[in-house]
C-alpha positions in Angstrom: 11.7 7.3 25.4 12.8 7.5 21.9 12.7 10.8 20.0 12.3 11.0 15.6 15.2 12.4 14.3 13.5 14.7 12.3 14.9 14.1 9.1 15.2 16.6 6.5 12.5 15.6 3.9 15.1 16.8 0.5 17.4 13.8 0.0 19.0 15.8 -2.9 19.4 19.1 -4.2 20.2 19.9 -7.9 19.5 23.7 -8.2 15.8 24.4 -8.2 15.3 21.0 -8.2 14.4 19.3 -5.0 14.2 15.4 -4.7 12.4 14.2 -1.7 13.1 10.7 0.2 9.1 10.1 0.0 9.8 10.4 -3.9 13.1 8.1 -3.4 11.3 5.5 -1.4 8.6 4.8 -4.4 11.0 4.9 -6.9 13.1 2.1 -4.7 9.4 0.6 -4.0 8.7 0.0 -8.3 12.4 -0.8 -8.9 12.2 -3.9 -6.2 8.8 -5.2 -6.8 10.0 -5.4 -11.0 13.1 -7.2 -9.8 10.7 -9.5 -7.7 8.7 -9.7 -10.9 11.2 -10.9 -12.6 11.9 -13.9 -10.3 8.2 -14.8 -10.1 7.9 -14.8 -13.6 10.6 -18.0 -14.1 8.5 -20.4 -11.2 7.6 -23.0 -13.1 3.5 -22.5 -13.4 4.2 -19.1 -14.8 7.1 -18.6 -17.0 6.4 -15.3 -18.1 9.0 -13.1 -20.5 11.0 -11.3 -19.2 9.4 -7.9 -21.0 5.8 -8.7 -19.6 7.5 -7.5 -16.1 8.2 -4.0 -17.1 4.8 -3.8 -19.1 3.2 -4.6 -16.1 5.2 -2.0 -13.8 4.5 0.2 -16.1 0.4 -0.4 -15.8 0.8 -0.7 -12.1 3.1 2.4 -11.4 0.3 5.0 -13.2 -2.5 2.9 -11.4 -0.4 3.4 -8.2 0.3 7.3 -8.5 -3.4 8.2 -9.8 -5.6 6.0 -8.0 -3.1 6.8 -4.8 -3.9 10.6 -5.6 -7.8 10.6 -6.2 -8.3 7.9 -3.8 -6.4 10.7 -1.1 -8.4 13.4 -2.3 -11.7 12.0 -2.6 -11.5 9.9 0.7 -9.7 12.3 3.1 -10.2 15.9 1.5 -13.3 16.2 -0.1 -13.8 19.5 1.2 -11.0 20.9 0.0 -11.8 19.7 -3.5 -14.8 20.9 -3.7 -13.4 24.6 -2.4 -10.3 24.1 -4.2 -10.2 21.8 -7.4 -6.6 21.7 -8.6 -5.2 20.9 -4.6 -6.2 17.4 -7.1 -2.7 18.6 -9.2 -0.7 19.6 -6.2 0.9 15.9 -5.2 4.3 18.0 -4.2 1.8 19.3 -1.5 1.6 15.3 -0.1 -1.1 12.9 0.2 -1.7 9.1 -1.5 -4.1 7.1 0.0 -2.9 3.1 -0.6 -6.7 2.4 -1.0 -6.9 4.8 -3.9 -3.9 3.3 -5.0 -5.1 -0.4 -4.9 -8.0 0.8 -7.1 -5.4 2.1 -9.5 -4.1 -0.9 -9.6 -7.0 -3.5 -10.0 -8.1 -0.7 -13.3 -4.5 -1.2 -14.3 -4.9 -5.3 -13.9 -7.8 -5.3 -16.1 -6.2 -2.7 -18.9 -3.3 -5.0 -19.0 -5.2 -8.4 -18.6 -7.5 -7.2 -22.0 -3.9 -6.1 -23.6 -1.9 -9.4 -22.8 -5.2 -11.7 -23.1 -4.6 -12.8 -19.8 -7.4 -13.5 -16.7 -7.5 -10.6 -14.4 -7.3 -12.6 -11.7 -4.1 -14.6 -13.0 -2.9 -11.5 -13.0 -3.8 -10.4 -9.6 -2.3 -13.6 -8.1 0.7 -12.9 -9.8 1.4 -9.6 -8.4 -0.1 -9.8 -5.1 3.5 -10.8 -3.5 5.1 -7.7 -5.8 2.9 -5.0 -3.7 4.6 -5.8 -0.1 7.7 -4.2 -0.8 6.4 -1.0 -2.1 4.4 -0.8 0.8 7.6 -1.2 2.8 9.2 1.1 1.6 6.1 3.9 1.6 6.0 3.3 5.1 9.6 4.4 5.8 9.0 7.3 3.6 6.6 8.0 5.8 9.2 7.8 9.0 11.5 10.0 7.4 8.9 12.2 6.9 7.8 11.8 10.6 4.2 11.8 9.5 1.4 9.4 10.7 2.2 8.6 14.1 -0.1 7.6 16.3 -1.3 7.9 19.7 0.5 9.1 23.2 1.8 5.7 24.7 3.7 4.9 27.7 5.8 1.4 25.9 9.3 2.1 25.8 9.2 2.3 22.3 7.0 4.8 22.2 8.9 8.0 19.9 8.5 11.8 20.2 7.3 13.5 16.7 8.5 17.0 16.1 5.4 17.7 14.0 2.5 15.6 16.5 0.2 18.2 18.4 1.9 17.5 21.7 5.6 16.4 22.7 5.0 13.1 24.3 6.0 9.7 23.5 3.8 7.9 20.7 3.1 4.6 18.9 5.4 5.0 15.6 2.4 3.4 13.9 4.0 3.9 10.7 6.9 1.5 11.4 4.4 -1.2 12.4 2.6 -1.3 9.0 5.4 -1.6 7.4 6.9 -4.4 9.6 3.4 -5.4 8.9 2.6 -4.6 5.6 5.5 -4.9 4.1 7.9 -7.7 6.1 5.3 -10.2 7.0 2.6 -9.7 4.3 5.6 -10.3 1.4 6.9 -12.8 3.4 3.5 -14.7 3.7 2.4 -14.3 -0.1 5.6 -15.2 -1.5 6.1 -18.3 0.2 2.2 -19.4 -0.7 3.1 -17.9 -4.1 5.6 -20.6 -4.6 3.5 -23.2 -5.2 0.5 -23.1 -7.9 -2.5 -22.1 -6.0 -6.3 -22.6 -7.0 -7.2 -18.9 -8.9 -7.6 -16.3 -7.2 -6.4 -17.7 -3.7 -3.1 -15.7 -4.0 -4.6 -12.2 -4.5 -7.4 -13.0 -1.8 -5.5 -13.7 0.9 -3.1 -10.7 -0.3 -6.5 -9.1 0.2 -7.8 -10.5 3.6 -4.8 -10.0 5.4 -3.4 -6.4 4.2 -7.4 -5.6 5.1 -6.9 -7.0 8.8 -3.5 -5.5 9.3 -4.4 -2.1 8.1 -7.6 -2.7 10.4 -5.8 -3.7 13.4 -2.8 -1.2 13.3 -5.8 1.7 13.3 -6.4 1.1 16.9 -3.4 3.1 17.8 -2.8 4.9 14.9 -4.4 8.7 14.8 -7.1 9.6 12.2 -6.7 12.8 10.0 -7.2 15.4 11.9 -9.8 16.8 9.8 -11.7 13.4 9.4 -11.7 12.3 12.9 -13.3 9.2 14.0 -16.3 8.1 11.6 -17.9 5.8 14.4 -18.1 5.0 18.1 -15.0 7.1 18.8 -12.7 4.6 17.8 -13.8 3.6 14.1 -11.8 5.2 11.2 -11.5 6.1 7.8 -9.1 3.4 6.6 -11.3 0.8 9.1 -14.0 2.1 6.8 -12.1 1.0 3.3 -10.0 -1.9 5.0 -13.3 -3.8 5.8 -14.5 -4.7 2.1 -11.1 -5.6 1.6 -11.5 -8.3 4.4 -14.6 -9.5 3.0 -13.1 -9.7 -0.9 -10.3 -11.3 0.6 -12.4 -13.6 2.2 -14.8 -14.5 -0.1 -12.2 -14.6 -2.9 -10.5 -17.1 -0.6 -13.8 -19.4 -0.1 -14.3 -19.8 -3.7 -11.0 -20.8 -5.1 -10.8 -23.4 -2.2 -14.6 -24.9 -3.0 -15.0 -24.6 -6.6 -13.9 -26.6 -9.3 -9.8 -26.7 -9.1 -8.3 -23.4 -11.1 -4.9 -23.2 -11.2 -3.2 -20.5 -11.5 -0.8 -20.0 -14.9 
């Protein structure tokens, strides 16, 4: 049996100032997916400058943090927006939802596609491979936070949380999306990535399989307490917004592969 170490959340204190690892991990999250921009950008069927990288951090990062924080408030606590409208300001109180945050970012696609002239869906199969890491490295926020786990198991890797409802071994769900979501999803999308692919094939698949890792991980991870399950006492929440995803993906992948050849530039 493995116990959580039950980190303290404050990385770093600077008087009244208070800087959390959850903070730390996104900022380590933007800085590695610009310096993976930057070696995307010089593969020979882009050859992008250098500056469109940070232009496009900077588009993603505000899609990130505002779609991840309406997406968490409108998906998972309604209820306490309606009785409560500015918990919407609190984000030191916690709470990003990544399919908020995905929404951010397809808005922030489009704003900077229409500011650089650029397809949206160039763009999107551009930065598909860019998202892993930060997902990575929100999951181990997450860890440190020891928040997330999932349910009671008897596998010997099964951890004790300090903060879960009862002290018994349980899946540490949040370290398997990010092996999944972040190890083997970058891995994946860069190596297809490499190579020009039809448009839109890059994004899709970024799309289809985030959508069924999300989905399977679910099965052992433990809904918001307050949400429950939505169906047949197993069926989630982020089920629920991972299963468009899978479709998009899906479909986005049937039609680069059967219409007239696109490459992506």
């Amino acid at each position: 049996m493995l116990v959580h170490p039950n980190f303290d959340p404050i990385a770093l204190k600077l008087g009244p100032v208070a800087i959390h690892w959850y903070g730390l991990m996104y900022l380590i999250g933007f800085a590695g997916s610009w310096w993976l921009g930057t070696r995307r950008a010089q593969l020979p069927h882009y050859q992008w400058p250098r500056e469109r990288i940070g232009d496009l951090l900077f588009y993603v990062a505000l899609g990130v943090i505002l779609g991840g924080r309406l997406g968490y408030t409108f998906f998972y606590n309604f209820s306490g927006f309606l009785a409560d409208p500015l918990v919407l300001l609190r984000i030191w109180e916690g709470g990003m939802s990544f399919h908020g945050g995905l929404i951010g970012v397809v808005v922030a696609y489009l704003l900077y596609a229409r500011n650089y002239k650029l397809d949206p869906f160039v763009v999107g199969d551009f930065a598909a491979p860019l998202i892993p890491f930060g997902l990575l490295t929100g999951r181990i926020g997450n860890f440190i936070n020891g928040e997330l786990w999932g349910k009671p198991t008897d596998l010997p890797w099964g951890m004790v949380f300090a903060h879960a409802p009862t002290a018994e071994p349980r899946h540490p769900s949040m370290l398997y999306e990010a092996f999944l979501e972040g190890v083997v999803l970058l891995a994946v999308l860069w190596w297809f990535g490499l190579k020009p692919r039809p448009r839109m094939a890059v994004a899709g698949l970024f799309l289809l399989l985030y959508g069924a890792f999300r989905f399977a991980v679910e099965f052992v991870r433990l809904p918001d307490a307050h949400i429950g399950y939505l169906a047949f006492g197993w069926f989630t929440m982020g089920q629920a917004l991972s299963t468009p995803m899978i479709l998009a993906g899906a479909l986005m992948l049937a039609v680069a592969y059967t219409r007239k050849p696109t490459v992506t530039t």
